[in-house]
N, C-alpha and C positions, 0 to 999 in steps of 0.2 A: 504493500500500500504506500504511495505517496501522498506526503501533505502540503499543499500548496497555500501558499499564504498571501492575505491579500499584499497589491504595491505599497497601501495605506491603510492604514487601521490605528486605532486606540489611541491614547493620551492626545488632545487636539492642544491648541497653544492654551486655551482658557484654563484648561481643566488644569495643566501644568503650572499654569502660572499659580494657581489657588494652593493649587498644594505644596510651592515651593514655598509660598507666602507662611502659610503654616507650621509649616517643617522649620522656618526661619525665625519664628516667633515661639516655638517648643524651644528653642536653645536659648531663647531668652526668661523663659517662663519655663516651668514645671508642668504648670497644668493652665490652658487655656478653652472658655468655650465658646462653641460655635453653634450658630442660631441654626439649628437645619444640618445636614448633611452635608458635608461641604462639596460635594459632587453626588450624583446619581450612582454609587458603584457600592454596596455591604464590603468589599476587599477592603476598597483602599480609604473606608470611614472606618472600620473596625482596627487598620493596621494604622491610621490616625488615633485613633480610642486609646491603642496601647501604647502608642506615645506621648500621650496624655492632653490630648484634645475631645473635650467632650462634648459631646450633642446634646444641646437643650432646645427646646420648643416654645420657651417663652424666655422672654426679658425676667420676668420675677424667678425662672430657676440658674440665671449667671452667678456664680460663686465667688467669679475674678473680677479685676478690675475694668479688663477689657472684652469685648466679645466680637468674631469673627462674623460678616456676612459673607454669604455661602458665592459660589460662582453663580448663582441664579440670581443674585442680586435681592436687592429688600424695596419696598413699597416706600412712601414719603414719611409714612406715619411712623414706621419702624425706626426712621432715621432720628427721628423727632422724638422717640421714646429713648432712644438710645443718646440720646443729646440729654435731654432730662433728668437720666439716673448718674449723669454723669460720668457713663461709662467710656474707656477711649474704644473706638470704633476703628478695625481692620477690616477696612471695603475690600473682600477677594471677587468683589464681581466682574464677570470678563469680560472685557473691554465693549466687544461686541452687542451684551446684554446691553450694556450701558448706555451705548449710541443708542440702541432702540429705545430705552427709557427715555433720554433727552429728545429723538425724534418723534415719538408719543406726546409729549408734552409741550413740546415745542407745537406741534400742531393744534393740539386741542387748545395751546395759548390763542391761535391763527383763528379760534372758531369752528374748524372742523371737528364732526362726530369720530371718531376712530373705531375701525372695526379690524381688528385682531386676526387674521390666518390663524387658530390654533388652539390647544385644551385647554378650556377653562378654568380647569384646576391642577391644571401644570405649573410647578414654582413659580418657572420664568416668568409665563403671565399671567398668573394673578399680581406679581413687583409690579410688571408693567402696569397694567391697569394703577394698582397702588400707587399712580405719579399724574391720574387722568380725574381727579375732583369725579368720579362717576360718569365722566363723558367717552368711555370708552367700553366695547362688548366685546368676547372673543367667541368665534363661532367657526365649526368646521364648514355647514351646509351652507354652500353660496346663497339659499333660497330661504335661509330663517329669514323672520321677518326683523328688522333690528330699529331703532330711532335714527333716522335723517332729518336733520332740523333744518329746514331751509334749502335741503338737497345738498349739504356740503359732508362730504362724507371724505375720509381717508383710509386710505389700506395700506398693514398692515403683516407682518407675518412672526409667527413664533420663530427664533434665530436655528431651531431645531428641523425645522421643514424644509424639502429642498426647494430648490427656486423654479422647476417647470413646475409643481403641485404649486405655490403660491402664483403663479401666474396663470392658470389651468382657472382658481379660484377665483382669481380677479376678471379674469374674464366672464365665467359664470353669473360671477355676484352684480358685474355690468348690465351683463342680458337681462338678470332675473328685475334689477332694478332702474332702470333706462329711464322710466315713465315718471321717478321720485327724483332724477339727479340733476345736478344747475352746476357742484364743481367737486373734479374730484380728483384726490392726489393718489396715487399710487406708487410706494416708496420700497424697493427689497429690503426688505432687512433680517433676510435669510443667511447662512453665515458658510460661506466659501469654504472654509474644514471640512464641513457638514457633506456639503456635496459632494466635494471631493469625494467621501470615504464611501457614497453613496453610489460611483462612477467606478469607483473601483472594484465596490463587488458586484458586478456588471460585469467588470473583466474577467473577475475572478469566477465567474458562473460559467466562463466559456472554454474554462480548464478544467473543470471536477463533476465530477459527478452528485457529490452531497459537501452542502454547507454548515458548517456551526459559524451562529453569530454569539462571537460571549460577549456577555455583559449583564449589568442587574435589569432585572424586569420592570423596575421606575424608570428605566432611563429612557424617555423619550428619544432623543437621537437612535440610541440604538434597536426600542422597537421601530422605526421607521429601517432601518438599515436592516432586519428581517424581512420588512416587510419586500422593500426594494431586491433580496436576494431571491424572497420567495415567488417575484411576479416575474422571471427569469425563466421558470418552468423547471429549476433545479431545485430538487429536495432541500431543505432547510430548517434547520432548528435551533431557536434561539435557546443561549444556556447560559445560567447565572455564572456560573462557573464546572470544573472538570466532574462536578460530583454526577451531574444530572446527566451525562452523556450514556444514552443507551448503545451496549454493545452490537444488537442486533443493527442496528442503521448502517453500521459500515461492512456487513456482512455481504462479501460479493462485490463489496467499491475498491477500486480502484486508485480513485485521487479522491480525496478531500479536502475541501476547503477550510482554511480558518479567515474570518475575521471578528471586527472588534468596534464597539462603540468608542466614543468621543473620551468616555468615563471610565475608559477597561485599562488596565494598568497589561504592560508587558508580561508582569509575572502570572497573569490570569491566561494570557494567551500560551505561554510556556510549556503553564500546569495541563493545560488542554492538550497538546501534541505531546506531552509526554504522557499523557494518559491513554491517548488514543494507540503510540506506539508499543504501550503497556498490554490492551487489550490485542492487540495483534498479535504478541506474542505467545499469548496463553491461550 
């Protein structure tokens, strides 16, 4: 059996930078915490944890002085609470997120209603939203019905989606809404790593026979990155990590693919082809 690995996969520059940031502020501290998960991945928040970065969920459970915001970034109000308790504040939001917060807000400053490419209860944007005074919706379905005030609407996209589904949308949500619109901005703020890695198991679907996508199952980037491998017409199975790989699926393959979300650390991808070469043998 050979395993074939995508050109690109895992750690994207955001997720790298968040956890350099942290890893950087453990040698200055002992124990620091972080509001959230500081990336979408149990590996490498658990292998944070034992380094002594802890995950809390509210401002009232910080123990330290300061507290980290995650790469998904935080809502306005979170900033402002965190200003309050006079806690020092480690912004790990990647850079990216960030533009779209400022370009979210920047617009609805302009008057326009903002409408979201994306899940509504995905970290990313629900922060975003968090910067929109209530004048912003995140919706998948071009055809929900959403508030246009004046017919001034803007589009937007979760940074996690690639850029033909965000334009595939914008075109849809134009059709469906033609009849309501007078002006309307249409801005990518989809995020180029993203796609990349999504172009790449594309390549990688035209070498293997069966795909593993690791990564945790929160991770949006990476369930879209199964998803994209799966509409290839090559078997595909997203896996948190090497536990869940069933032996049967490579029975009779050939080549196998590996790739990896935004949020999959190298040693998750490792564990994986050594596992697989593990079951091979026996």
């Amino acid at each position: 059996m050979e395993i074939v690995k995508a050109d690109l996969f895992g750690f994207c520059f955001g997720v790298r930078r968040a956890v350099d940031i942290v890893e950087d502020k453990l040698e200055e501290h002992e124990k620091i915490d972080t509001l959230g998960p500081i990336v979408h991945n149990p590996n490498v928040v658990e292998d944070l944890s034992e380094k002594g970065a802890e995950v809390v969920n509210s401002l009232d459970n910080v123990n330290t002085d300061s507290v980290i915001i995650t790469a998904h970034g935080a809502g306005r109000d979170i900033h402002r609470d965190i200003e309050d308790k006079g806690l020092d504040l480690i912004d790990t939001t990647c850079p990216i997120v960030k533009k779209a917060q400022e370009t979210a807000e920047d617009l609805v400053n302009k008057g326009y209603q903002v409408v979201i490419y994306g899940e509504n209860d995905h970290t990313e944007v629900r922060n975003i939203l968090g910067w929109l005074d209530g004048k912003g919706v995140a919706i998948l379905d071009p055809e929900q019905e959403v508030p246009i005030p004046e017919g001034r609407v803007a589009l937007l996209s979760q940074t996690t989606k690639g850029k033909k589904y965000f334009f595939d949308f914008a075109a849809d949500f134009l059709k469906a809404n033609r009849d309501r619109l007078e002006d309307v901005k249409i801005v990518d703020t989809t995020c180029g790593e993203t796609r990349r890695r999504y172009e790449a198991a594309e390549r990688l679907a035209e070498q293997v026979e069966l795909i593993l996508v690791v990564g945790g199952k929160n991770s949006a980037n990476t369930r879209k990155l199964a998803e994209v491998a799966g509409n290839t017409g090559i078997e595909t199975h997203h896996i948190k990590d090497e536990t869940e790989i069933e032996p049967e699926w490579i029975d009779g393959v050939d080549k196998v693919g590996i790739t990896a979300g935004a949020s999959t650390p190298q040693s998750a991808v490792s564990s994986v082809e050594e596992t697989l070469l593990e079951i091979e043998r026996s």
